[in-house]
DOPATOR-24602 format. One line per field, with one value per residue: residue number from 1; x, y, z negated of N, C-alpha, C, O in turn. Coordinates in steps of 0.1 Angstrom, whole numbers, plus 5000, padded with zeros to 4 digits. Example, Ala and Ser with C-alpha at 12.3 -4.5 7.8 and 13.67 -1.06 7.14 Angstrom:
<lumbas>
n	[1, 2]
n_X	[5132, 5128]
n_Y	[4943, 4978]
n_Z	[4922, 4929]
ca_X	[5123, 5137]
ca_Y	[4955, 4989]
ca_Z	[4922, 4929]
c_X	[5132, 5129]
c_Y	[4967, 5000]
c_Z	[4922, 4921]
o_X	[5142, 5134]
o_Y	[4967, 5011]
o_Z	[4915, 4920]
</lumbas>
This chain:
<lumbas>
n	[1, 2, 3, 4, 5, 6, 7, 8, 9, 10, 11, 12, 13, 14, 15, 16, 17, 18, 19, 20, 21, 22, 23, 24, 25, 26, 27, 28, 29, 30, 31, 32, 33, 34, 35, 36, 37, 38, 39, 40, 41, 42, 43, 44, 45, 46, 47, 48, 49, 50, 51, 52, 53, 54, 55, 56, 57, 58, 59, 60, 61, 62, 63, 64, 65, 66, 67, 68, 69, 70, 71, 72, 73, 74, 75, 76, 77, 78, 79, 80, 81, 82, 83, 84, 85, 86, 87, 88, 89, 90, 91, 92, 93, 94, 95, 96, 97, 98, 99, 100, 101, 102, 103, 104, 105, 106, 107, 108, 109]
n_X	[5250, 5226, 5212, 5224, 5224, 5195, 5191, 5205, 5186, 5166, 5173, 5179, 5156, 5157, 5179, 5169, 5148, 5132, 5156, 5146, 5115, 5101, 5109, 5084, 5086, 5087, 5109, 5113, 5085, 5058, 5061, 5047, 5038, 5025, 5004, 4971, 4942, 4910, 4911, 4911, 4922, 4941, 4953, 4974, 4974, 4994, 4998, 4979, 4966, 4961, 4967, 4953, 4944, 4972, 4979, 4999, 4994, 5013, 5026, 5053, 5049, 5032, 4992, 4969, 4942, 4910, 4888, 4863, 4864, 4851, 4858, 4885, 4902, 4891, 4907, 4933, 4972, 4987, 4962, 4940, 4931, 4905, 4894, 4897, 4894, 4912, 4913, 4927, 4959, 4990, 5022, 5039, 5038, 5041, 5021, 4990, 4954, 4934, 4899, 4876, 4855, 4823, 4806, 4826, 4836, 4847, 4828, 4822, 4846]
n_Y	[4982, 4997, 4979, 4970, 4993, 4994, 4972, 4983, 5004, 4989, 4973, 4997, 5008, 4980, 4987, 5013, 5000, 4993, 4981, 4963, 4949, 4979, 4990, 4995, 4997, 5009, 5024, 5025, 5027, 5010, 4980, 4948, 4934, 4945, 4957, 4960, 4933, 4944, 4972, 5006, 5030, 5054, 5069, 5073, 5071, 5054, 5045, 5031, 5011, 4985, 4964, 4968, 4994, 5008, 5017, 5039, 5036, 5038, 5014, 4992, 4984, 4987, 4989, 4964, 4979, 4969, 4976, 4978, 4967, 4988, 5015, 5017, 5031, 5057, 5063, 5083, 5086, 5099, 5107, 5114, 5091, 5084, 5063, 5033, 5000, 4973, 4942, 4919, 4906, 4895, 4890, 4870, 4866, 4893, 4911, 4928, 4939, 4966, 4975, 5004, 5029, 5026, 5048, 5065, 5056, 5067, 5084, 5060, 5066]
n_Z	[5387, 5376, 5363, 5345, 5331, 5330, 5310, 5285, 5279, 5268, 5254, 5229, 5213, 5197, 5179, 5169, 5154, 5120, 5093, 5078, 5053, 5036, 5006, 4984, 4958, 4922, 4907, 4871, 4864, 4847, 4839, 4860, 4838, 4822, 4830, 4826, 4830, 4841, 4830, 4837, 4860, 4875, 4910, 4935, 4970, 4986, 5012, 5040, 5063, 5085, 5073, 5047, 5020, 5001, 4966, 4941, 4910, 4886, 4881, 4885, 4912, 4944, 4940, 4956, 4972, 4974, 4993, 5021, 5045, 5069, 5059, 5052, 5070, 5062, 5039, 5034, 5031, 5002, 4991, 4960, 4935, 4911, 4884, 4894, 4892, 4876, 4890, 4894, 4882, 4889, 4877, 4886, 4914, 4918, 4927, 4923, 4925, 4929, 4926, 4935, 4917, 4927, 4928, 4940, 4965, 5001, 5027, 5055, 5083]
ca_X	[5251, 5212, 5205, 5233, 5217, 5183, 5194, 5210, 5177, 5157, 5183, 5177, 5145, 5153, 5184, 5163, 5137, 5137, 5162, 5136, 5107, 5101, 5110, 5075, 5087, 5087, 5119, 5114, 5073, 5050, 5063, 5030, 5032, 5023, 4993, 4957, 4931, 4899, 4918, 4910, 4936, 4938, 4965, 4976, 4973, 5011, 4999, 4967, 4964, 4959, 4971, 4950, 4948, 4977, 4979, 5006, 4987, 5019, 5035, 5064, 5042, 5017, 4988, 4962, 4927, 4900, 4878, 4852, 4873, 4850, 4860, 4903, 4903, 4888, 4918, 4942, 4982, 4985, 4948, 4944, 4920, 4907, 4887, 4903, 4897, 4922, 4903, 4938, 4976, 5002, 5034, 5051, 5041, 5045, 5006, 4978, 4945, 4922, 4885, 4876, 4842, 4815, 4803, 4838, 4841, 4843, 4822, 4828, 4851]
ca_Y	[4992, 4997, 4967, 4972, 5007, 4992, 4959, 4993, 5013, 4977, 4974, 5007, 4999, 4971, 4991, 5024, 4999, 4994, 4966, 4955, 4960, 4992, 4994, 4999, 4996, 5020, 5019, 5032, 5025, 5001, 4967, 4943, 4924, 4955, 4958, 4948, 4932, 4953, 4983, 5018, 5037, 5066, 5068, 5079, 5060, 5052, 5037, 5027, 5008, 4973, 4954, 4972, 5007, 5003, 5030, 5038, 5038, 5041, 5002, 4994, 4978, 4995, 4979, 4968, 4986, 4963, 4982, 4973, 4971, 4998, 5022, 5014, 5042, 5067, 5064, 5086, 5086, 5110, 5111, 5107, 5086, 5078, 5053, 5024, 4993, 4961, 4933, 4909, 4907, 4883, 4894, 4863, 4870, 4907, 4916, 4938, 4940, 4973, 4982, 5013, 5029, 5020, 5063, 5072, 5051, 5077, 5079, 5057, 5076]
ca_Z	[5376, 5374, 5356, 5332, 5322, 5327, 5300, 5277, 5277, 5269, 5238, 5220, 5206, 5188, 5172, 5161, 5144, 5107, 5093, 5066, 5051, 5030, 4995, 4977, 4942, 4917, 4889, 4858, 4859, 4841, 4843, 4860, 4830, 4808, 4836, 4821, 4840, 4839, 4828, 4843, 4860, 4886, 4915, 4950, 4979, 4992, 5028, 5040, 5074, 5091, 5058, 5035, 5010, 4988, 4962, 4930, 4896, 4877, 4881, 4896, 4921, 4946, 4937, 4965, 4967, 4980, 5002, 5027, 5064, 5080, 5051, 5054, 5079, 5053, 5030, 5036, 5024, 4996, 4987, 4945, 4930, 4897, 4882, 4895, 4880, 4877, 4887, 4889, 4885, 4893, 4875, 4893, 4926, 4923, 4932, 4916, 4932, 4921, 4929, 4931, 4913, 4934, 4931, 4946, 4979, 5005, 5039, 5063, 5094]
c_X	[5237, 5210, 5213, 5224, 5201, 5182, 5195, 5198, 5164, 5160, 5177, 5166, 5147, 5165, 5179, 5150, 5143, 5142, 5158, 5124, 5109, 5100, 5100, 5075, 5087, 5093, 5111, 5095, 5070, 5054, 5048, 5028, 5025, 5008, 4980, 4944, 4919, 4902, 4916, 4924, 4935, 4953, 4963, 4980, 4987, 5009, 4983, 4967, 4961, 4960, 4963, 4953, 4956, 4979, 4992, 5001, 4993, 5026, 5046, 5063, 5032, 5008, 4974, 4947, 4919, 4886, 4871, 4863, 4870, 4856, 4879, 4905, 4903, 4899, 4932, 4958, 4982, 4971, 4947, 4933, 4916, 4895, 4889, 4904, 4907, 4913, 4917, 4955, 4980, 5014, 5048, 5054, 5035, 5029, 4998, 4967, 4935, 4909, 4884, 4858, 4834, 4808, 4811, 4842, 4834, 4834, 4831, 4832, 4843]
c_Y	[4995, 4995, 4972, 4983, 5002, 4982, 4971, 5000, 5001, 4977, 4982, 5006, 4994, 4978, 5004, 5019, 4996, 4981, 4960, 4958, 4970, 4988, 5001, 4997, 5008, 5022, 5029, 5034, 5012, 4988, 4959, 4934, 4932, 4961, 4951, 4946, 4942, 4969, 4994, 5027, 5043, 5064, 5074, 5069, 5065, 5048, 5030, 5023, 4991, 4960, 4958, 4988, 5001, 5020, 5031, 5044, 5038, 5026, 5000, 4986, 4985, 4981, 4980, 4971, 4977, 4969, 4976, 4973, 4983, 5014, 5022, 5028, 5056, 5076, 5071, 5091, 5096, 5112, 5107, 5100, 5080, 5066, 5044, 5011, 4977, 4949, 4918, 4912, 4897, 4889, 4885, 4868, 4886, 4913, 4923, 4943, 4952, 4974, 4995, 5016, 5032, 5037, 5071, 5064, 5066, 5072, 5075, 5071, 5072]
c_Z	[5371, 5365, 5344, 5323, 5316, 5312, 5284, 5273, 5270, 5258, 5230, 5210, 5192, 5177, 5162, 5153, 5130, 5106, 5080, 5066, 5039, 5014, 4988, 4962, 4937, 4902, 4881, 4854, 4853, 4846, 4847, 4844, 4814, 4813, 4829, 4826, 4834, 4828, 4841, 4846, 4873, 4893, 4923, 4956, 4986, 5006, 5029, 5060, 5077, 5074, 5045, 5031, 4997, 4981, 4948, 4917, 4884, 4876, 4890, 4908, 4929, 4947, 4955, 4963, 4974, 4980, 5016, 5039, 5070, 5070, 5048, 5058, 5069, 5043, 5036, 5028, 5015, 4984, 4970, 4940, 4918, 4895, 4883, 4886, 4887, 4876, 4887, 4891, 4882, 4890, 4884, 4907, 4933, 4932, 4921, 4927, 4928, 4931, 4925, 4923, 4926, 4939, 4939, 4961, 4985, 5020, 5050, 5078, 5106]
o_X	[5237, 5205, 5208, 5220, 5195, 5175, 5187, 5199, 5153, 5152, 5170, 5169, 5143, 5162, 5184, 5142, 5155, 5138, 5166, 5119, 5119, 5090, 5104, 5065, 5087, 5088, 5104, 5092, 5078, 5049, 5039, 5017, 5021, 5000, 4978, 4936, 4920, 4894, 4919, 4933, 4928, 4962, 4953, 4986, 4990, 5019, 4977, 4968, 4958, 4953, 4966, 4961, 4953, 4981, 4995, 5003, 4987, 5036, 5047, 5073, 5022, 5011, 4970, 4941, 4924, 4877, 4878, 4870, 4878, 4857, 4883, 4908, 4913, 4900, 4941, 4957, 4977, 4971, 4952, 4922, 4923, 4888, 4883, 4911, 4908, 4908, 4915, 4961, 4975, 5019, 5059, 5064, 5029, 5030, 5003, 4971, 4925, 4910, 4889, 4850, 4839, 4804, 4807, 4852, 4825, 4833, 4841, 4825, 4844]
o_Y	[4997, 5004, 4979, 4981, 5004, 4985, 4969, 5004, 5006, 4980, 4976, 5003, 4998, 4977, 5006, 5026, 4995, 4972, 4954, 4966, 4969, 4983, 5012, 4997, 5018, 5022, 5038, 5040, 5003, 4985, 4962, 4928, 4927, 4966, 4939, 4955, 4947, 4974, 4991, 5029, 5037, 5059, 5082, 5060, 5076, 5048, 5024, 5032, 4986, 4951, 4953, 4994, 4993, 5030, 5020, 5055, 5038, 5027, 5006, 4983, 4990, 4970, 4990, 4966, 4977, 4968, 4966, 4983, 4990, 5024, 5031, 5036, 5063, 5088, 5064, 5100, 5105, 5118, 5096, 5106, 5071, 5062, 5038, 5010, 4973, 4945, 4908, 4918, 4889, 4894, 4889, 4872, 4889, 4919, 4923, 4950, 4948, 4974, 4999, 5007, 5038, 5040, 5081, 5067, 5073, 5061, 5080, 5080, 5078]
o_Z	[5359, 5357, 5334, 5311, 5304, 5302, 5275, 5261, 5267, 5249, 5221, 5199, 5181, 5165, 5150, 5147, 5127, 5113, 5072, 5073, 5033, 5011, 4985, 4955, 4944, 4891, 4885, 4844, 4854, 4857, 4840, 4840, 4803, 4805, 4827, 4828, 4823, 4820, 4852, 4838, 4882, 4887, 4923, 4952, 4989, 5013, 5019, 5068, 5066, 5069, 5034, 5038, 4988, 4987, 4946, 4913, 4873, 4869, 4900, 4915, 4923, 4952, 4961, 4954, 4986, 4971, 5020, 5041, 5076, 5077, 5040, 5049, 5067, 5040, 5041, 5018, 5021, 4973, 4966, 4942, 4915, 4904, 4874, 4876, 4899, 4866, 4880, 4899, 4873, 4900, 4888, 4912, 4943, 4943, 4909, 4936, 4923, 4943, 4914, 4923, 4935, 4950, 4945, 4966, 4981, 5024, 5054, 5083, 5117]
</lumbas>
């Protein structure tokens, strides 16, 4: 009987994790194909961890911020930021890359 419970408590886990990934789109904004490279544009950072600062600048894509690695940490969800420039987009494969202004990176954590 142990085991049984022990096997049951081993289970739960995999049932309370998520059964995808997360729906980062955003209907009814800027299609990427309406996106323009080296175009300024301000947003809010949607998630910021191991994969990157990705932020929502109004597309129906969050786009990703390329920041330095020791500087990831810094970025926290929520946080708004402007300046933002579009250095590329891939409307096929659903990507957008920004930089931020070089006056506005924050200190490293």
């Amino acid at each position: 009987e142990e085991e049984e419970e022990e096997e049951e408590e081993e289970g739960e886990p995999e049932e309370t994790k998520a059964t995808g990934p997360k729906d980062w789109s955003h209907p009814g904004a800027a299609l990427l194909e309406e996106i323009e490279v080296d175009a300024v544009y301000d947003g809010v950072v949607t998630n910021a961890g191991q994969y990157g600062v990705f932020v929502d600048f109004g597309a129906v894509k969050d786009g990703l911020l390329r920041v330095p690695l020791n500087l990831r940490r810094a970025y926290k969800k929520g946080m708004e930021l402007k300046g933002l420039t579009c250095v590329s987009c891939d409307p096929d494969a659903g990507k957008v890359v920004l930089v931020p202004d070089e006056g506005d990176l924050p200190e490293p954590p």
